[in-house]
C-alpha positions as a Markdown table, in Angstrom:
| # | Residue | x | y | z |
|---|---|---|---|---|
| 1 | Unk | -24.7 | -6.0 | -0.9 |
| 2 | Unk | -24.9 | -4.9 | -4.7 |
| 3 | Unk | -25.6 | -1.2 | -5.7 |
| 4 | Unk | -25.3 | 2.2 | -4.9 |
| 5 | Unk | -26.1 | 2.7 | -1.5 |
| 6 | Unk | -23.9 | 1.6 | 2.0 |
| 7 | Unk | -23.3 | 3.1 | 4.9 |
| 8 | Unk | -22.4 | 6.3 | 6.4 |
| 9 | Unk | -22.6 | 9.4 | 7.5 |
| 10 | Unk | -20.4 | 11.7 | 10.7 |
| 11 | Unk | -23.1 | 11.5 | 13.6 |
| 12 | Unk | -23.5 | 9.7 | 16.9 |
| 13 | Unk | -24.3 | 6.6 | 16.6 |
| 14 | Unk | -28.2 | 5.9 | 17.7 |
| 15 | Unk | -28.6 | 3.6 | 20.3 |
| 16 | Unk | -28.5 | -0.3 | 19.4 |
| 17 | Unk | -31.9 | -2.1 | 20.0 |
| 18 | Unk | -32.5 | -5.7 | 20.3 |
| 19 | Unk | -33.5 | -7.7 | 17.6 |
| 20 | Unk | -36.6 | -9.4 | 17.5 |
| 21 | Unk | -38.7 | -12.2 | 15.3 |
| 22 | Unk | -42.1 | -10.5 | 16.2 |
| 23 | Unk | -43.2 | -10.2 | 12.7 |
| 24 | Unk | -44.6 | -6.9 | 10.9 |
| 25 | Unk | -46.0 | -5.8 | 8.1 |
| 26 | Unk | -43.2 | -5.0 | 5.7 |
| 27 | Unk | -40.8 | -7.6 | 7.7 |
| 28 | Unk | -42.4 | -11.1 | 7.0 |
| 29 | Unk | -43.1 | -13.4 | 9.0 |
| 30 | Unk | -40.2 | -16.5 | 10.4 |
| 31 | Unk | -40.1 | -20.0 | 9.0 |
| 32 | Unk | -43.3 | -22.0 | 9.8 |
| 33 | Unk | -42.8 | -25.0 | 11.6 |
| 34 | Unk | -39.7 | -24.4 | 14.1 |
| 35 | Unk | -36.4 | -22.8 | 13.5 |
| 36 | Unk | -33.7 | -23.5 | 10.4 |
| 37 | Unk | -30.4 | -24.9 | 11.1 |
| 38 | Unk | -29.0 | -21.6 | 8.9 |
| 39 | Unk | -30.5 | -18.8 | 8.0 |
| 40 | Unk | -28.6 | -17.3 | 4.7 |
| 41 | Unk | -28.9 | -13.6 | 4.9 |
| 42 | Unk | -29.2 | -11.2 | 1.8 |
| 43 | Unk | -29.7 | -7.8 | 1.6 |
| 44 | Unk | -30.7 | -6.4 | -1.6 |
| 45 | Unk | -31.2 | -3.5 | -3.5 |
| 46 | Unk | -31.0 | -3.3 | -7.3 |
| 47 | Unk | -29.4 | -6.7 | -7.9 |
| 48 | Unk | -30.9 | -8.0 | -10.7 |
| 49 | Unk | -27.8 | -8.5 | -12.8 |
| 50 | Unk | -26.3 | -11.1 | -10.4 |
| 51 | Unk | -29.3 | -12.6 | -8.4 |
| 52 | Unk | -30.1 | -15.6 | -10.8 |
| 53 | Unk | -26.5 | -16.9 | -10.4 |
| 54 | Unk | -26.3 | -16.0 | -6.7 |
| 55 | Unk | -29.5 | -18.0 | -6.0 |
| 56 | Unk | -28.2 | -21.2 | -7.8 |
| 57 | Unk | -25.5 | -21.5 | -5.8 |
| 58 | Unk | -27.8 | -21.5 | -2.7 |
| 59 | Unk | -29.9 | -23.8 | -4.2 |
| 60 | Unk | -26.8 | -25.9 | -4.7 |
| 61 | Unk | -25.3 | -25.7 | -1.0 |
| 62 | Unk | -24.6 | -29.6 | 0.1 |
| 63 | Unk | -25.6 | -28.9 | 4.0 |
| 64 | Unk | -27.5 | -31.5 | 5.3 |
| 65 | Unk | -29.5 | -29.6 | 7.9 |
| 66 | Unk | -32.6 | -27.5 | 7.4 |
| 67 | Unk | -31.9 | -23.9 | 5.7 |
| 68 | Unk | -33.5 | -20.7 | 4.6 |
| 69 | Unk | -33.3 | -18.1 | 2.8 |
| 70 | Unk | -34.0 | -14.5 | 4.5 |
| 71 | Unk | -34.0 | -11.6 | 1.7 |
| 72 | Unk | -34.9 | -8.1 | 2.5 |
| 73 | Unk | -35.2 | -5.6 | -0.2 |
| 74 | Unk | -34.5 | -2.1 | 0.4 |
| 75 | Unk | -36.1 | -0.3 | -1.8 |
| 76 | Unk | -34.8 | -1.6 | -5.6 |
| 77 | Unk | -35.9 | 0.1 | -8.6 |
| 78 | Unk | -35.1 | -3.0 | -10.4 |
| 79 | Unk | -37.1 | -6.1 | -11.1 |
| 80 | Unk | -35.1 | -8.3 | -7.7 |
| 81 | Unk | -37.7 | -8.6 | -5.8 |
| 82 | Unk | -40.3 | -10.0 | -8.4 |
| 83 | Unk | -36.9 | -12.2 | -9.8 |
| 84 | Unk | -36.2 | -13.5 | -6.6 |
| 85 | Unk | -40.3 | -14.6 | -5.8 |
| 86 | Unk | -39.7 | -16.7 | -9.0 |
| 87 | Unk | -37.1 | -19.1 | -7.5 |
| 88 | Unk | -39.6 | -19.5 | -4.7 |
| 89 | Unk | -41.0 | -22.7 | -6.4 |
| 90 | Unk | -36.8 | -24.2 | -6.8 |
| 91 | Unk | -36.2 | -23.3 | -3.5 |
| 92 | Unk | -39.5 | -25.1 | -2.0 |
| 93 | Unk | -38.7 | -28.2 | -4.3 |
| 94 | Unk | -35.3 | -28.1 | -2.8 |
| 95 | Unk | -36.8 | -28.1 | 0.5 |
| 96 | Unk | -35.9 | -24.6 | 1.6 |
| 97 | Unk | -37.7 | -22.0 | 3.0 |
| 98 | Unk | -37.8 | -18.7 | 1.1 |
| 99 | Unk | -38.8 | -15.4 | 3.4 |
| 100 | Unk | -39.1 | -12.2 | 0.7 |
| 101 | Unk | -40.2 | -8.9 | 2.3 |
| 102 | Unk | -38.9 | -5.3 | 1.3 |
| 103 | Unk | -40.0 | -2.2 | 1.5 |
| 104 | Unk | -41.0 | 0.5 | -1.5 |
| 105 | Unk | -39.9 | 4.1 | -0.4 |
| 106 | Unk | -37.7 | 5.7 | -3.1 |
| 107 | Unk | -35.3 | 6.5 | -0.3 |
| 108 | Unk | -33.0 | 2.8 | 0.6 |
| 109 | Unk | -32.2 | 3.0 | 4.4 |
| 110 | Unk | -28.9 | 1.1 | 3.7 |
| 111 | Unk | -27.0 | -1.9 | 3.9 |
| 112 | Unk | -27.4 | -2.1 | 8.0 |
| 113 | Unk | -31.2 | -1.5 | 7.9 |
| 114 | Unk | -31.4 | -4.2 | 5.3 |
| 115 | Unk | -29.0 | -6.6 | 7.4 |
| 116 | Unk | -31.1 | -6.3 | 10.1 |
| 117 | Unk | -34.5 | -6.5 | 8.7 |
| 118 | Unk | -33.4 | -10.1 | 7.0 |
| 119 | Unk | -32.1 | -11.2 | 10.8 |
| 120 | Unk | -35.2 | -10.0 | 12.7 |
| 121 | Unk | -37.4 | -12.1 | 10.3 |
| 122 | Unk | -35.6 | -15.3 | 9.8 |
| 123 | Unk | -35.5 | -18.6 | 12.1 |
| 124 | Unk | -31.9 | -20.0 | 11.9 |
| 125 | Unk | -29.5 | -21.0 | 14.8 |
| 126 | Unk | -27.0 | -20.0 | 12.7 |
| 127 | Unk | -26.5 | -16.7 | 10.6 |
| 128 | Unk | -24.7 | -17.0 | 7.1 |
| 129 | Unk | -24.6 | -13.5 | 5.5 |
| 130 | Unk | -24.4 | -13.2 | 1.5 |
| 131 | Unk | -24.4 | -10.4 | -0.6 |
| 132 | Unk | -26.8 | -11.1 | -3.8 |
| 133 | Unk | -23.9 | -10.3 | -6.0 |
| 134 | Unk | -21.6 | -13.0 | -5.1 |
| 135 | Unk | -22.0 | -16.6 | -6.0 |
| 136 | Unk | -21.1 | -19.6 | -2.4 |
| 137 | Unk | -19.5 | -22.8 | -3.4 |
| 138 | Unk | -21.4 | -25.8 | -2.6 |
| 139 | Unk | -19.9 | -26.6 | 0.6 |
| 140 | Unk | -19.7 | -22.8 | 2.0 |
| 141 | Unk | -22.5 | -23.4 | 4.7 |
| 142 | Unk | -21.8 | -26.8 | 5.7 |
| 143 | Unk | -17.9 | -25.8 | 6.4 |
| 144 | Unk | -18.7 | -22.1 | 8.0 |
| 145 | Unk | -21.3 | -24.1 | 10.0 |
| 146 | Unk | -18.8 | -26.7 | 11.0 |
| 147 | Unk | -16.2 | -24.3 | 12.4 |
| 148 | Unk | -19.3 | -22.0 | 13.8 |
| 149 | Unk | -20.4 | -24.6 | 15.7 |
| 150 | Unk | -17.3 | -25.3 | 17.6 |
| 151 | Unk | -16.2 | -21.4 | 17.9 |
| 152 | Unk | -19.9 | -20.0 | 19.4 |
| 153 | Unk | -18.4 | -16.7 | 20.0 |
| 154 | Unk | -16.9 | -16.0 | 16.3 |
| 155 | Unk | -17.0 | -14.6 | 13.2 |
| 156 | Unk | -16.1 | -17.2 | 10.9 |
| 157 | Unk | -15.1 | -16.2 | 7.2 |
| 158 | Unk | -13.4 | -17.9 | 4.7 |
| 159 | Unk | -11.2 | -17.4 | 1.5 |
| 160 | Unk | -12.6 | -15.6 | -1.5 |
| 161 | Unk | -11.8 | -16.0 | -5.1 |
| 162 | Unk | -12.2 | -12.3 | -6.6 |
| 163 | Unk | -13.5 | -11.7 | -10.1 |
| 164 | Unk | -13.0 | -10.1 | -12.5 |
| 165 | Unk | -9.6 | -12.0 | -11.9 |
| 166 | Unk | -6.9 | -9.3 | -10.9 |
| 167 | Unk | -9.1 | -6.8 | -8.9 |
| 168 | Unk | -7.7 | -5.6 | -6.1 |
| 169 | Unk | -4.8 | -8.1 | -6.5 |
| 170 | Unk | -3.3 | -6.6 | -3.1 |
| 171 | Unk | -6.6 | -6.9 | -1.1 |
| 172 | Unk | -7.2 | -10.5 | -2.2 |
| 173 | Unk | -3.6 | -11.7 | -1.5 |
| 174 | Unk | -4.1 | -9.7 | 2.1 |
| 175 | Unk | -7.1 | -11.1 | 3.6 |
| 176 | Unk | -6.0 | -15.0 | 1.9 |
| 177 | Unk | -2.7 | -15.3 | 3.3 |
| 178 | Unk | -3.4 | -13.9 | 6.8 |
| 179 | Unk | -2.5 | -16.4 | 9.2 |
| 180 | Unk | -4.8 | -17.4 | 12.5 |
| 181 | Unk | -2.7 | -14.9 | 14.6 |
| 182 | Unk | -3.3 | -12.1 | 11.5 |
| 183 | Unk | -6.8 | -12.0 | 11.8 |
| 184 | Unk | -6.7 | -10.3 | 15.3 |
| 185 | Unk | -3.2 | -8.5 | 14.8 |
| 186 | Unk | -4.1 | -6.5 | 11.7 |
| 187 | Unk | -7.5 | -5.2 | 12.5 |
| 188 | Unk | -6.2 | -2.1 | 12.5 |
| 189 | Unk | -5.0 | -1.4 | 9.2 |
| 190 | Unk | -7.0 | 0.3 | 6.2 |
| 191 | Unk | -8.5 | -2.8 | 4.5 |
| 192 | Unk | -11.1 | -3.1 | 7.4 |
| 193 | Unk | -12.0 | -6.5 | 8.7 |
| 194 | Unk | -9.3 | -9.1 | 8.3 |
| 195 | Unk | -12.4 | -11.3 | 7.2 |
| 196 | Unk | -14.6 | -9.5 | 4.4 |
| 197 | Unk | -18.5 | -8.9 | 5.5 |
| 198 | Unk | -20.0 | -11.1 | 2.7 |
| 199 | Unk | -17.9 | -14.6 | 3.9 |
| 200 | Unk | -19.2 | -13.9 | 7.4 |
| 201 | Unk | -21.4 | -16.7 | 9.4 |
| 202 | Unk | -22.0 | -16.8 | 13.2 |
| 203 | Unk | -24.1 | -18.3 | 15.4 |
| 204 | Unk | -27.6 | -16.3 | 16.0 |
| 205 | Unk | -26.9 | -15.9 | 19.6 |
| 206 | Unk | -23.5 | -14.0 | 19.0 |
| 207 | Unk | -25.4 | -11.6 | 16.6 |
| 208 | Unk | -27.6 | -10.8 | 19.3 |
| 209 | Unk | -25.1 | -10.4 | 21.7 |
| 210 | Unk | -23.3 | -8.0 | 19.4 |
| 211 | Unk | -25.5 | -6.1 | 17.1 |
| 212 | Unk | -27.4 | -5.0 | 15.7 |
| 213 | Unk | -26.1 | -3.4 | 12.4 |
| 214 | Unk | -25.5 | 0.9 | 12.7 |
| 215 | Unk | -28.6 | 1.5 | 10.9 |
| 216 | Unk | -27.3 | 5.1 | 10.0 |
| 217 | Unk | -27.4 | 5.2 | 5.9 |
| 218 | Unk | -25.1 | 5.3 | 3.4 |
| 219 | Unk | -21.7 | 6.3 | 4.1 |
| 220 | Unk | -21.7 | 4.2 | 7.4 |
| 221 | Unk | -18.9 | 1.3 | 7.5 |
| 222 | Unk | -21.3 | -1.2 | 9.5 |
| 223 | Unk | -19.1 | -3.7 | 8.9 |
| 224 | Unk | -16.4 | -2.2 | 10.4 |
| 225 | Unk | -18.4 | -1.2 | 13.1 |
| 226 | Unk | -19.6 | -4.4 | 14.2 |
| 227 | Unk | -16.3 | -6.1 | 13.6 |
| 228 | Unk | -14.7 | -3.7 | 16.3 |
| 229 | Unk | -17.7 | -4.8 | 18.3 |
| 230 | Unk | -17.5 | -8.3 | 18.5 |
| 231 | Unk | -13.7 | -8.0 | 19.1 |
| 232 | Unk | -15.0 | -5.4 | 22.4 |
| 233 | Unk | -17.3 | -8.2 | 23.4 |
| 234 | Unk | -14.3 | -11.1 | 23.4 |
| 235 | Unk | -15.1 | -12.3 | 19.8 |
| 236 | Unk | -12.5 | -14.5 | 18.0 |
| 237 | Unk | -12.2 | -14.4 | 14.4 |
| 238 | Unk | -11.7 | -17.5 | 12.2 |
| 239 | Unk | -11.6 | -18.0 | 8.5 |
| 240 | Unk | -12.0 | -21.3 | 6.5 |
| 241 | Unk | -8.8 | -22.0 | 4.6 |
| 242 | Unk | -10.7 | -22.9 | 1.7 |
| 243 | Unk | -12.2 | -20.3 | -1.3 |
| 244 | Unk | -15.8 | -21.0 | -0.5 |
| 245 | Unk | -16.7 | -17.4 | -2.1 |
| 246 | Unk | -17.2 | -15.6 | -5.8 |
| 247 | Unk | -16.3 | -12.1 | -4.5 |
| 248 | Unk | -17.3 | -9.9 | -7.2 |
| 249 | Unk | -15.7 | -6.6 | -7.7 |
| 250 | Unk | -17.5 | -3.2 | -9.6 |
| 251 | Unk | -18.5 | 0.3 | -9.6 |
| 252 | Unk | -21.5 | -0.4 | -7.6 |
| 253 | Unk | -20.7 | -1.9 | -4.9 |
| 254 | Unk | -22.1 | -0.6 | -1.2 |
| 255 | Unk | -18.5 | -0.2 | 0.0 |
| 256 | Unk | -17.7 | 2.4 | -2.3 |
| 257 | Unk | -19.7 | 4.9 | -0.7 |
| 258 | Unk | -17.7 | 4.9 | 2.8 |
| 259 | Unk | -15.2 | 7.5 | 2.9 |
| 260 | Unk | -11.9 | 7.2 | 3.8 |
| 261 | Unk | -12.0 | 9.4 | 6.6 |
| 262 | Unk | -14.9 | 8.0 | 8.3 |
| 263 | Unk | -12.8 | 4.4 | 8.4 |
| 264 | Unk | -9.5 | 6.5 | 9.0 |
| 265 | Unk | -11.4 | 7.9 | 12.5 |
| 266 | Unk | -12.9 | 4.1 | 13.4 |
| 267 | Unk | -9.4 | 2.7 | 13.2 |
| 268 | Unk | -7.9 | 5.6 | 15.5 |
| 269 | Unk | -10.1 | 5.4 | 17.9 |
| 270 | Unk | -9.7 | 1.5 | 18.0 |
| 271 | Unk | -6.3 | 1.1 | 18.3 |
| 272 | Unk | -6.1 | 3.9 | 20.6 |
| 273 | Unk | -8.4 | 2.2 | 23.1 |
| 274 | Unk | -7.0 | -1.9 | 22.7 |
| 275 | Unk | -3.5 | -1.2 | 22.0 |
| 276 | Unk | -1.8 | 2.6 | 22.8 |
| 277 | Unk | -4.4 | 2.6 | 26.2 |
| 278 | Unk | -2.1 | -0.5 | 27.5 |
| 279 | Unk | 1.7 | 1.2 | 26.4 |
| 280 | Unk | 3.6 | 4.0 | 28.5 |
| 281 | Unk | 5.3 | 4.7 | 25.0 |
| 282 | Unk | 6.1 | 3.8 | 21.7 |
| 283 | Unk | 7.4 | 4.5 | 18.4 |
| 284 | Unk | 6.0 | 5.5 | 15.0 |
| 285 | Unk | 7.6 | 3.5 | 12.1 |
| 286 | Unk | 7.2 | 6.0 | 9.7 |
| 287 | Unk | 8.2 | 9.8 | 9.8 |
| 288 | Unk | 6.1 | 10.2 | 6.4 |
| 289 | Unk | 2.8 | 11.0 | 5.6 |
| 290 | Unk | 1.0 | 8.0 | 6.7 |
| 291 | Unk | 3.2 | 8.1 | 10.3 |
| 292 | Unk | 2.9 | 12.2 | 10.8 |
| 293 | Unk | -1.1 | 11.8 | 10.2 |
| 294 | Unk | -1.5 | 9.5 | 12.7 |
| 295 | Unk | 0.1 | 11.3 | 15.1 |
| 296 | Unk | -1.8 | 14.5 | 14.3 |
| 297 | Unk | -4.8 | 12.0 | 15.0 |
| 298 | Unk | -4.1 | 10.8 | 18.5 |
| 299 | Unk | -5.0 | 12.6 | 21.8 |
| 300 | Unk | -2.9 | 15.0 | 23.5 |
| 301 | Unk | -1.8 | 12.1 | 26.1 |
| 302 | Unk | -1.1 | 9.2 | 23.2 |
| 303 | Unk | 0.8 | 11.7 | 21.2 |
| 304 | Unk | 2.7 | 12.3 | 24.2 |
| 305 | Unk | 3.6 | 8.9 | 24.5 |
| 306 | Unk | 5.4 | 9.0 | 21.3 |
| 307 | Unk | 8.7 | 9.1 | 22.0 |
| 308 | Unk | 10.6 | 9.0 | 18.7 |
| 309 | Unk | 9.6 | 7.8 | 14.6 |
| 310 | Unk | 11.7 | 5.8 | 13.0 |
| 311 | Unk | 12.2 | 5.6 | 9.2 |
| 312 | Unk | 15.0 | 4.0 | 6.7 |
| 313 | Unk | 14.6 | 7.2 | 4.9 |
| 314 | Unk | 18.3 | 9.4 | 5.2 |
| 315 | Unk | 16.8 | 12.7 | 4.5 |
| 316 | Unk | 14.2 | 12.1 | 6.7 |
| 317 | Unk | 16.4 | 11.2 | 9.8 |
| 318 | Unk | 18.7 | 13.9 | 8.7 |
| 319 | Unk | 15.9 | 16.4 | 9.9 |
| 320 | Unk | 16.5 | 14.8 | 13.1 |
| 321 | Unk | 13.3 | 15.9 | 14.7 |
| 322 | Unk | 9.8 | 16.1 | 13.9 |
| 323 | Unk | 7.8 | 19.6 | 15.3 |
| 324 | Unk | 4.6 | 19.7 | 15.1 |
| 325 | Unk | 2.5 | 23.0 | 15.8 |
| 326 | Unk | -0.7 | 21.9 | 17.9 |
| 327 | Unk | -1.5 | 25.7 | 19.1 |
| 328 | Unk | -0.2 | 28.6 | 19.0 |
| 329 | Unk | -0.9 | 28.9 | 22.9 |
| 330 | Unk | 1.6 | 25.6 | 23.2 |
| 331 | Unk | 4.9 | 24.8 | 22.5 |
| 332 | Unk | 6.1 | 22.3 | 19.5 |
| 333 | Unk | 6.2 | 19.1 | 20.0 |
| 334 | Unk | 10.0 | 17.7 | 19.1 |
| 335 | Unk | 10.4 | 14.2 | 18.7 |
| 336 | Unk | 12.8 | 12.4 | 17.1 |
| 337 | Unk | 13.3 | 10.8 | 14.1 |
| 338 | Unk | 15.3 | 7.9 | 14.3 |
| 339 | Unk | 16.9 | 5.2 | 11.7 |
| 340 | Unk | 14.8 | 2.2 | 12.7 |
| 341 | Unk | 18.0 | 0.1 | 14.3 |
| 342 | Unk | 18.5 | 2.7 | 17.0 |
| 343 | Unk | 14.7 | 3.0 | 17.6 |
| 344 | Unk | 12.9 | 0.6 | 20.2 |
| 345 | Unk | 9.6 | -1.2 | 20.2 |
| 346 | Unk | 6.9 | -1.1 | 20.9 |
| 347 | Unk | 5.9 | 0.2 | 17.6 |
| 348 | Unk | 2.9 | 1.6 | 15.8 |
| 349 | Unk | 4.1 | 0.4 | 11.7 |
| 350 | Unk | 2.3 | 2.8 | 9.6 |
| 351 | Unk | 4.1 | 1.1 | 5.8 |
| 352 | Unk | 1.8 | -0.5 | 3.8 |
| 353 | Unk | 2.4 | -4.2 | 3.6 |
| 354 | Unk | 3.5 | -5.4 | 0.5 |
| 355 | Unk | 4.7 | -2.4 | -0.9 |
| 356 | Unk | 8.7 | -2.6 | -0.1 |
| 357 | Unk | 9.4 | -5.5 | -2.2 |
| 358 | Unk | 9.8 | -7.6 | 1.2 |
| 359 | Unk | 11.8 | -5.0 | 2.6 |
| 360 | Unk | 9.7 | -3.6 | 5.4 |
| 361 | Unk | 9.1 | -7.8 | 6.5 |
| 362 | Unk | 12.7 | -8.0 | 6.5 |
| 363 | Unk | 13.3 | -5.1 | 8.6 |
| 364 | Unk | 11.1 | -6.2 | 10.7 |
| 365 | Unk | 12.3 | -9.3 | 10.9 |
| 366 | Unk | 15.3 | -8.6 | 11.9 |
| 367 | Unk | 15.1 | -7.1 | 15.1 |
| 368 | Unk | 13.5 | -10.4 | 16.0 |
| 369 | Unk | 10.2 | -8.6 | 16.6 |
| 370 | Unk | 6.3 | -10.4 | 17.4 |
| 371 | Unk | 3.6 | -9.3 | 15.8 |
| 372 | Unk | 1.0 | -8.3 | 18.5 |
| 373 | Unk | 3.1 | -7.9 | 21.3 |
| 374 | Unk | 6.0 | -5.3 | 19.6 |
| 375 | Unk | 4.5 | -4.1 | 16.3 |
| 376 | Unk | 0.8 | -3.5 | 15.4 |
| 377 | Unk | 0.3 | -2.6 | 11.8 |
| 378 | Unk | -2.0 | 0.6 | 11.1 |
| 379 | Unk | -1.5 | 1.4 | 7.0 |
């Protein structure tokens, strides 16, 4: 979703209510005359710059089955919602069904809020969600609706082709090159879901199942949040190996207004409750920053299940130990600090991926090691 505004915010999170079609008065009303095949769903808010390109590409989707479009705006100070009203006659020509509803506060309720709205008041089986700043290739909907339709339970994404060309070079080779296995192994690690919110297409009845959205503002990773969801709830995840997305990169993007720490806490709780919950111990691969802040993260009884970090670093394993002062009331923790060939699995990796030249893959690698069963990643 284009502009300023995303999730977040440090409170409980309110409870989840159903969604419903019942129409109201700033929600539309569904599709006339029975349900879509797809529903493509756009939030909005202040997208102006990008809408008229984003929209042609919809209009341009080669899916044979019926299709809508479900755009709720939250609150733009823009001209989107009077722009996007003039496609309606295109899209009607085209045989598609346009649903346009918004509200005109001068206070957006965020990117979750908006999700949800554009749900509640579309028809489709099938749930393709787009952001109005990024453009779908002409087959996106008929092959996310393909591999949908044979994985009920999923998330499907897809492959994304970022512009401007070079952004985020890292991020873009990450979530292209993950392999089937990937997608569930590296959930944990700081770039968030292994398949990106705005290629993400499911069937209507997993939504449901899942969600909503956190409706809690900006700041709020809902993304994240539901990701971590649908995994709870015995989700797969599967990406089309194709680029079937124009992922566009800039300063006003939703997702820059999450903060670190509010994904930092997500992914420690997560892994802490699928992964460290199951082990009697492990090892941190890392006595650095990345590894000693994770540990200061745990609970008591994970970090006492820690039973050495390992490191390639000499001068780190020359300290031999790592102490770390919980309380003045208790004693130090001192655990070891270990070259990584005398350390044993399972272990918690926290070095970012391609940052080593290969090395880290390698080392890896070479104590004949699977990803999932003796090595999560969390960087």
């Amino acid at each position: 979703m284009s502009g300023t505004h995303g999730s977040g915010g440090e409170h409980e999170p309110e409870p989840k209510r159903p969604c419903t079609r019942s129409a109201s008065p700033d929600r539309g009303a569904p599709a006339e005359g029975g349900s879509a095949a797809v529903s493509v769903i756009m939030p909005v808010f202040n997208a102006s710059d990008w809408l008229d390109e984003c929209l042609q590409a919809i209009l341009e989707q080669d899916f044979p089955g019926r299709m809508e479009l479900s755009v709720y705006d939250d609150g733009s100070t823009d001209d989107s919602r009077e722009l996007i009203e003039g496609w309606r006659q295109r899209f009607e020509d085209r045989g598609l069904s346009l649903l346009i509803s918004g509200h005109n506060s001068s206070s957006p309720r965020g990117v979750g809020f908006a999700k949800n709205q554009a749900v509640c008041q579309s028809s489709g089986r099938f749930l393709c969600f787009q952001d109005a700043d990024d453009v779908m290739s002409p087959q996106r909907v008929r092959l996310q609706y393909e591999a949908a339709a044979v994985n009920p339970t999923a998330i499907v994404g897809c492959k994304v082709c970022r512009v401007p060309e070079g952004s985020t070079e890292r991020y873009t080779r990450w979530i292209n090159s993950l392999s089937p296995e990937q997608l569930l192994t590296q959930v944990y690690t700081s770039h968030g879901p292994t398949v990106v919110m705005p290629t993400w297409f499911c069937s209507r009845l997993w939504f449901q199942r899942v969600g909503p959205f956190e409706e809690r503002g900006k700041g709020v990773p809902e993304d994240l949040i539901f990701f971590y969801q649908s995994l709870r709830c015995g989700g797969s995840v599967v990406r089309v190996d194709e680029c079937l997305l124009v992922y566009r990169y800039h300063e006003r993007a939703a997702t820059h207004s999450v903060l670190e720490q509010t994904i930092w806490e997500l992914r420690v709780d997560f892994l802490q409750e699928r992964v460290l919950g199951q082990w009697e111990s492990f090892t941190i691969w890392s006595a650095g920053k990345q590894g000693r802040k994770l540990f200061r993260s745990l609970s008591p009884n994970n970090q006492k299940k820690v039973k050495a970090f390992c490191d390639v670093d000499e001068k780190k394993i020359q300290k031999g130990f790592y102490t770390y002062e919980e309380s003045k009331e208790r004693p130090k923790p001192k655990i070891p600090i270990l070259h990584f060939r005398k350390a044993s699995p399972p272990f918690i990796v926290c070095v970012k991926l391609d940052m080593t030249d290969g090395v880290l893959e390698e080392n890896l690698h070479s104590l004949q090691l699977k990803e999932g069963i003796h090595y999560y990643h969390f960087n």
